[in-house]
N, C-alpha and C positions, 0 to 999 in steps of 0.2 A: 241396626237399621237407622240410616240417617229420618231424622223428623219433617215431615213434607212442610212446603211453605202456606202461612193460612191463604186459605182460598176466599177468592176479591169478592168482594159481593158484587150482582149485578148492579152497571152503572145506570140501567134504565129510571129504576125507583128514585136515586140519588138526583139525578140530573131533571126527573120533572118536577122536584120539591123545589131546586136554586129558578128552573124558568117561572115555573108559578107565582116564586115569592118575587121575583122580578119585576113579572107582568104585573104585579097587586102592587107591587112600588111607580108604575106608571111607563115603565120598559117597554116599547112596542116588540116581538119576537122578530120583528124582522128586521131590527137591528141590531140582536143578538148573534152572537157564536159560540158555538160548544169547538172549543179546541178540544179534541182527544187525543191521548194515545192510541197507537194500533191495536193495543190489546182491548182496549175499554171499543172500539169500534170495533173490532170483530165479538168481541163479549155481544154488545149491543144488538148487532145483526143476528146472534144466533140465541138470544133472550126469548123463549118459548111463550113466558108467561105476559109477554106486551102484546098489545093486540095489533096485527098486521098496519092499519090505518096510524100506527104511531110513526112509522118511518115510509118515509119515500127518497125517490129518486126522477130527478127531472133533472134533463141537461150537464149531466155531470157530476149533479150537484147530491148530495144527500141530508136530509134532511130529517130531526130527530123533534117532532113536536110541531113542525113547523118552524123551526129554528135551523141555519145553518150548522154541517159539520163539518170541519177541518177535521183533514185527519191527519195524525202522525207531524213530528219536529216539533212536540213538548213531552216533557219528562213527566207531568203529571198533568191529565186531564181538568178545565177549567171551562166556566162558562164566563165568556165574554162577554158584560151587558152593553156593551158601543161605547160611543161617546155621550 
């Protein structure tokens, strides 16, 4: 029996430690980007344990914290702190 591959941790926990530590370095979040992969944004979106009020969706847009997500056209998800 082939050995299954390790399973991802959820990106939710990971990705509010990098904006936090952001925002305490002086990073406004709404000059932030969470590039993700498609898996780590579907992972995200079906994350039981974050509570509802962590993500939204306005105008297209989805948003993880109050932070923009890109989704999809990077190989490993990253948080974008701006310029």
């Amino acid at each position: 029996m082939p050995a299954q591959p390790p399973r991802r941790k959820p990106p939710g926990p990971h990705f509010r430690a990098q904006i936090e530590a952001a925002e305490a370095e002086g990073v406004a979040r709404e000059h932030m980007t969470l590039r993700l992969t498609m898996a780590d944004v579907a992972n995200l979106k079906r994350d039981r344990e974050l509570p509802v009020t962590d993500i939204s969706f306005a105008d297209g847009v989805m948003r993880y914290l109050g932070v923009k997500v890109e989704q999809g056209g990077v190989a490993e998800s990253v948080l974008d702190r701006g310029a």
